[in-house]
C-alpha positions in Angstrom: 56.8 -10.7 49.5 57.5 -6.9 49.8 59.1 -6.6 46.4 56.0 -8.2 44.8 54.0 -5.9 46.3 55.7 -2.8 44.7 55.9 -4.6 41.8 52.3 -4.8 41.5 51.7 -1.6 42.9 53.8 -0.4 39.8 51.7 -1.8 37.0 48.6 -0.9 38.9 49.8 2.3 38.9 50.6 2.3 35.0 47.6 0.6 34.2 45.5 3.2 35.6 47.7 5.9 33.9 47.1 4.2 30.6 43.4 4.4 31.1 43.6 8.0 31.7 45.2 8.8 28.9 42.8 6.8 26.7 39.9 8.6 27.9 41.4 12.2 27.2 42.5 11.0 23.5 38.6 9.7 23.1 37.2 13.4 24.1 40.0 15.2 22.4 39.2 13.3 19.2 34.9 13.9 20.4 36.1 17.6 20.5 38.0 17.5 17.1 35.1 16.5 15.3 32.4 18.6 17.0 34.9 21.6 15.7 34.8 19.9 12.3 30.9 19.9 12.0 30.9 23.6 13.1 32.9 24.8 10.6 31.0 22.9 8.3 28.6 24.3 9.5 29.1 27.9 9.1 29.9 27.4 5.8 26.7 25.8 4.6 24.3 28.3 6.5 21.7 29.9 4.1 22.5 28.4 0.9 19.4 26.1 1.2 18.3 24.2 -1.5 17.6 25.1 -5.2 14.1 26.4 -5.9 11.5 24.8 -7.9 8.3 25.7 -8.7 5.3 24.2 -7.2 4.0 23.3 -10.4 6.9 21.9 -11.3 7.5 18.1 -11.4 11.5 18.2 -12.7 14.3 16.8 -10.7 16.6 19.7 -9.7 19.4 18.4 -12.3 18.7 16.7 -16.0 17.3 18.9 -18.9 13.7 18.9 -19.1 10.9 17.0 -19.9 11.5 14.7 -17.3 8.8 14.3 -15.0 8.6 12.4 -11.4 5.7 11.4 -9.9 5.2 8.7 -6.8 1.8 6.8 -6.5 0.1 8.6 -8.7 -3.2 5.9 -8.9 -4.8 6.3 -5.4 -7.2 9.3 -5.7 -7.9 12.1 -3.8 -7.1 15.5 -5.2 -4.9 16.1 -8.1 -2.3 17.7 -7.5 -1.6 18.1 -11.4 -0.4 14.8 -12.5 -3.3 14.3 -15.0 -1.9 16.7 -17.9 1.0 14.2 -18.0 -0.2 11.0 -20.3 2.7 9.1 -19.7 2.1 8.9 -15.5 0.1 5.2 -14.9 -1.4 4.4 -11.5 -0.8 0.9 -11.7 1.6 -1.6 -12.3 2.0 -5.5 -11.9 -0.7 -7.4 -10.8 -0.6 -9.2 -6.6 2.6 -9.7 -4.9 3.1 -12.9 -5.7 3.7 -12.0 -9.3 6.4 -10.0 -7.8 9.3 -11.3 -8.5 8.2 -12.4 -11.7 7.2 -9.2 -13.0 9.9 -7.1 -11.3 12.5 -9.5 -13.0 15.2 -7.3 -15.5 13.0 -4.4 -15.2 14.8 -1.6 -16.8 13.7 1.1 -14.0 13.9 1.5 -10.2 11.1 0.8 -8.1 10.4 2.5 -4.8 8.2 0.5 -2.0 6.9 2.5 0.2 4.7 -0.1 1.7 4.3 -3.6 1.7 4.8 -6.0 0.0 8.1 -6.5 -0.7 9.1 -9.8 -1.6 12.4 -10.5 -1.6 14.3 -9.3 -4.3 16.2 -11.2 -7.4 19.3 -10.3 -8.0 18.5 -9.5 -12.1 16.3 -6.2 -10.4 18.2 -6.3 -6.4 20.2 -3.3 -7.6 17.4 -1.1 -8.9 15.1 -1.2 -5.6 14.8 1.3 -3.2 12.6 1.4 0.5 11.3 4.5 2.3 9.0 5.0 5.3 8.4 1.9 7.1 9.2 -0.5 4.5 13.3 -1.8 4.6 15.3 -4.9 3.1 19.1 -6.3 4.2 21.1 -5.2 1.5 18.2 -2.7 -0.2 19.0 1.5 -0.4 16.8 3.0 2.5 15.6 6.6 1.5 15.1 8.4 4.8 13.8 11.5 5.9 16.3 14.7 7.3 16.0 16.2 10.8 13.4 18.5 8.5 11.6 15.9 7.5 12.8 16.1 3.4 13.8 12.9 1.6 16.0 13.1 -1.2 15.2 10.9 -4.5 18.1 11.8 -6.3 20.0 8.8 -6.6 16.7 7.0 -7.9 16.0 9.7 -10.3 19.4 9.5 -11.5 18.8 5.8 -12.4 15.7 6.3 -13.5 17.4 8.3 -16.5 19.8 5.9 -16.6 18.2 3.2 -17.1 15.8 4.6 -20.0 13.0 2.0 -19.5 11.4 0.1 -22.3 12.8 0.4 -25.6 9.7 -0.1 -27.3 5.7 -0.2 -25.4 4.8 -2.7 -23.6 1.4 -4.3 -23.3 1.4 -6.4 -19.6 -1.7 -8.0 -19.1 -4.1 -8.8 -15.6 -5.0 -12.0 -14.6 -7.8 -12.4 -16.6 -6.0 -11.3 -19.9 -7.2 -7.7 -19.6 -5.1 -4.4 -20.7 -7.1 -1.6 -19.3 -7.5 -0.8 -15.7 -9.8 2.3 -14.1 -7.7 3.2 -10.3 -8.6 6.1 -8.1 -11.9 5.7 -6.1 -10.5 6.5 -3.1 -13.3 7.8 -0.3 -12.6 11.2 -1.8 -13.1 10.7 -5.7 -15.9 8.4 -4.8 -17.8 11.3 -2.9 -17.2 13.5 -5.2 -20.0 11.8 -7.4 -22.0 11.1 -4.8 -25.3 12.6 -5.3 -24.9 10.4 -8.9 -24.5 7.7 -6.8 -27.2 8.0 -4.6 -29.9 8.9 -7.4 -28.6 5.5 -9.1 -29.8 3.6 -5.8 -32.9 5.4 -5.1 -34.0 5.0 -8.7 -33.2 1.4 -8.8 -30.2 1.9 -11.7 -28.1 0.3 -8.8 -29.5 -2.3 -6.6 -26.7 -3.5 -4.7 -23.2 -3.2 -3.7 -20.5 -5.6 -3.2 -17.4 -4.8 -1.5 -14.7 -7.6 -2.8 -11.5 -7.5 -1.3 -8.6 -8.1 0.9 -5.5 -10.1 0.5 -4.2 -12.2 -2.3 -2.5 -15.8 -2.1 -1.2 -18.5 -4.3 -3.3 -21.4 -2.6 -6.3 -22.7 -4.2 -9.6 -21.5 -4.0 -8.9 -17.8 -4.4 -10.4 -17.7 -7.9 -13.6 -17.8 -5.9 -13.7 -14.4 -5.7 -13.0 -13.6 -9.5 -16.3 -16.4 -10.2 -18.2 -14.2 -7.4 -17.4 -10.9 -9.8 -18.2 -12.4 -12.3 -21.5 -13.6 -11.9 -22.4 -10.0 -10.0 -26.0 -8.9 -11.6 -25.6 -6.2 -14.1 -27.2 -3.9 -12.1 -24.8 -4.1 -8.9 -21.3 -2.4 -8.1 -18.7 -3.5 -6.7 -15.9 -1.8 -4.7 -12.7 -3.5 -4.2 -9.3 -2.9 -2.2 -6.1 -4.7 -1.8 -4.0 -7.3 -3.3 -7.2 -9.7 -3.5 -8.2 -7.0 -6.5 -5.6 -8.3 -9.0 -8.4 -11.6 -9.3 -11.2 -9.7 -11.3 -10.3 -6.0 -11.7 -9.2 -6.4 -15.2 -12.3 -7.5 -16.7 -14.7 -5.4 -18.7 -17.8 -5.6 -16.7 -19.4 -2.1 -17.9 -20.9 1.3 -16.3 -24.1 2.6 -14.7 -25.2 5.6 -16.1 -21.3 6.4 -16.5 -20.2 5.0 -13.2 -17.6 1.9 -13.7 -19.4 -1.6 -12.1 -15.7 -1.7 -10.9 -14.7 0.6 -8.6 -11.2 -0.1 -7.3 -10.6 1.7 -4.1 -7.1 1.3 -3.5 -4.4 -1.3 -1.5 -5.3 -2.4 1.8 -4.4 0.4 3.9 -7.1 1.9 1.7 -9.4 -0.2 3.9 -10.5 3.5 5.7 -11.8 4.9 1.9 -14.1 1.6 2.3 -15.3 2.3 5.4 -15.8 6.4 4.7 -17.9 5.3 1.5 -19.9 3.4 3.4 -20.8 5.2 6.2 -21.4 8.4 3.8 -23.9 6.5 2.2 -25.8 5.6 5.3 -25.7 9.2 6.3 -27.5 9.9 2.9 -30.5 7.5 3.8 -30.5 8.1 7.0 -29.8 4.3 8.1 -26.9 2.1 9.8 -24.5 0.7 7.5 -26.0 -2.6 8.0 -29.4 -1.3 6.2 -28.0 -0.7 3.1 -27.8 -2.6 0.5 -23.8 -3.4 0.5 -22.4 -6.7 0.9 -18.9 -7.6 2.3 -17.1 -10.7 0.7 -12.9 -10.7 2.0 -10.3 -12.6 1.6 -8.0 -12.9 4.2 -4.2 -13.8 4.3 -2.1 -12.3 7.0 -2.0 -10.3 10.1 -3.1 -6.7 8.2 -6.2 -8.5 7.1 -7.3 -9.4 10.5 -6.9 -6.2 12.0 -9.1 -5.1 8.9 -11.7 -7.7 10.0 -11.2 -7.1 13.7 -11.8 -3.5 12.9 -15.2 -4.1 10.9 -16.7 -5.6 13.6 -15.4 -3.3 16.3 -17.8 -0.7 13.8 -20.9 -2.7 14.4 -20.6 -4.4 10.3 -22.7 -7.4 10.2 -23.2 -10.4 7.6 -19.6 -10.5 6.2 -18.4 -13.5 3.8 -15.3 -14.7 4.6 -12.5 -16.9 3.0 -11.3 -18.9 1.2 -10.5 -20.7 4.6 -11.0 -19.0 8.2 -8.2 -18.1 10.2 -6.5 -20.8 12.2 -6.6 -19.4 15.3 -10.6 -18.9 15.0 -11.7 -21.9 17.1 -15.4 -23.5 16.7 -16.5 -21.3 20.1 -14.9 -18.3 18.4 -16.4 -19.4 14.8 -19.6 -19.6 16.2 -19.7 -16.4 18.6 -19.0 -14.6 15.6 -21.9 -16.0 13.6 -24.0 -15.8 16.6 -23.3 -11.8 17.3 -22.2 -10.6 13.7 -23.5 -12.9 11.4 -20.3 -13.6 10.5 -20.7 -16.2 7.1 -17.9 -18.5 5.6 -17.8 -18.3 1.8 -19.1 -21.6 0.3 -19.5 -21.4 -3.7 -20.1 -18.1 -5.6 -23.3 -18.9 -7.1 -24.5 -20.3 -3.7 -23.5 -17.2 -1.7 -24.6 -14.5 -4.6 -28.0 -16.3 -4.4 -28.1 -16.0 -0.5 -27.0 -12.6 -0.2 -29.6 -11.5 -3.1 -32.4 -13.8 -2.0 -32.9 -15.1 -4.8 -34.2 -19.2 -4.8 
């Protein structure tokens, strides 16, 4: 019994010396890299980054005239990506297309929010994520402890790839080649006092906000019937993926100002809610006074919060479809009509003739 109680004292003994010595290899090997990164360190401090010129679009390798520009169709200021013919703010039609449209694209595409479908492997090696937006198996472009993210590598297969050999004419969903993007809150303000003239002189005598998401279900070509049959002299604003259903049709100006006004993607929701409430400021009434009518189209979670956030803001009489979301029970359905007028979308001609009053 004794001599198996050294015994075991023994390896006890050499098991804990074992442990020992692992830990002091693991920091010496910490320490040995920590010395590595200072001395890399050293070396790299102040040689920063090449300079380019604010009005400068070039990547900081390639010969010139290459140009790189991300999002350029969303409004706002411009920053100086107008004297450039060749930059278009849009591309594809909903997300559903995706896929199909993405397919042997001969250029990268960078998402930089949703929605990302997931990718085929004829275009899988020519997509690329930043921000929120990530995929299994996609390259994530992330931002530096300085908060700088570099494009390089999708540059560099930008010029790679070349893009179309010859022009391409892609149409919309309707058949149409020519879309008008930008009316962001900012770009809609700036014309403004245009605006308001054409509604106090009667040029413009109501505006519809169509919008929201897109689906491949039936009974979302409601909403491109509801444009459609829009009096001539009406606008109407649109945002998000539910767009793609009508904003390729030719449905003419007002004293120079598009009928269709096409606002943005769905996180463009705020650009909505800005225009609206700029106008009320302007006649001096709620939002609910003027003469603006909200038709959405709902699909997922973003959408609801959308909704949710409408009503939070006091906006009454929306139209909403093409079916209500499932977790909107009959007591919910009907506290909703009750306090916001909330209506369910029936047939365009039916509901265009209700909101207008017409018959």
């Amino acid at each position: 019994m004794a001599k198996h109680a050294v015994h075991r004292k023994k390896k006890q003994k050499n098991q804990a010396f074992s442990f020992r010595h692992a830990v002091v290899l693991c920091l010496c090997f910490i320490g040995i890299c920590f010395g590595l990164y200072l001395w890399y360190a050293a070396f790299t401090i102040g040689q920063g980054t090449p300079a380019v010129d604010d009005d400068d679009f070039r990547p900081t390798f390639g010969p010139p005239p290459y140009r790189i520009a991300i999002d350029a169709g969303h409004g706002g200021e411009d920053p100086g990506l107008k004297k450039y013919p060749h930059l278009a703010g849009n591309f594809g039609t909903a997300w559903q297309y995706q896929q199909k449209e993405l397919d042997q694209i001969p250029a990268p595409v960078l998402f930089t929010t949703n929605c990302l479908m997931p990718p085929r492997p004829s275009y899988a090696d020519r997509v690329y994520t930043t921000s929120v937006v990530g995929y299994p198996g996609l390259r994530h472009i992330a931002a530096d402890r300085a908060g700088h993210k570099d494009f390089s590598p999708l540059i560099r297969q930008a010029l790679e790839l070349g893009g179309y050999e010859t022009d391409r004419s892609m149409s919309g969903i309707n058949g149409g080649h020519m879309l008008t993007t930008g009316f962001a809150h900012a770009a809609v303000l700036d014309q403004a006092p245009q605006l308001i003239q054409a509604i106090k002189s009667g040029a413009v005598k109501h505006i519809f906000l169509v919008g929201g998401c897109d689906g491949a279900h039936p009974g979302r070509n409601y909403y491109t019937e509801f444009v459609k049959r829009t009096p001539m002299d009406s606008l109407v604003l649109t945002l998000a993926c539910g767009k793609f259903r009508f904003n390729d049709l030719d449905l003419g100006e007002i004293g120079g100002i598009p009928r269709i006004l096409d606002v943005g993607q769905c996180n463009d929701a705020y650009s909505a809610v800005q225009i609206a409430l700029a106008l009320a400021e302007a006649f001096e009434c709620t939002v609910n006074d003027l003469p603006l009518t909200l038709v959405l189209s709902w699909y997922e979670q973003k959408a609801v919060c959308i909704l949710l956030s409408l009503l939070a803001l006091g906006v009454k009489h929306i139209y909403l479809g093409p079916t209500l979301p499932a977790f909107l029970s009959e007591t919910v359905v009907k506290t909703l009509v009750d306090a916001y007028g909330l209506q369910p979308i029936t047939a365009p001609q039916q509901d265009l003739d209700a909101i207008l009053h017409r018959g």
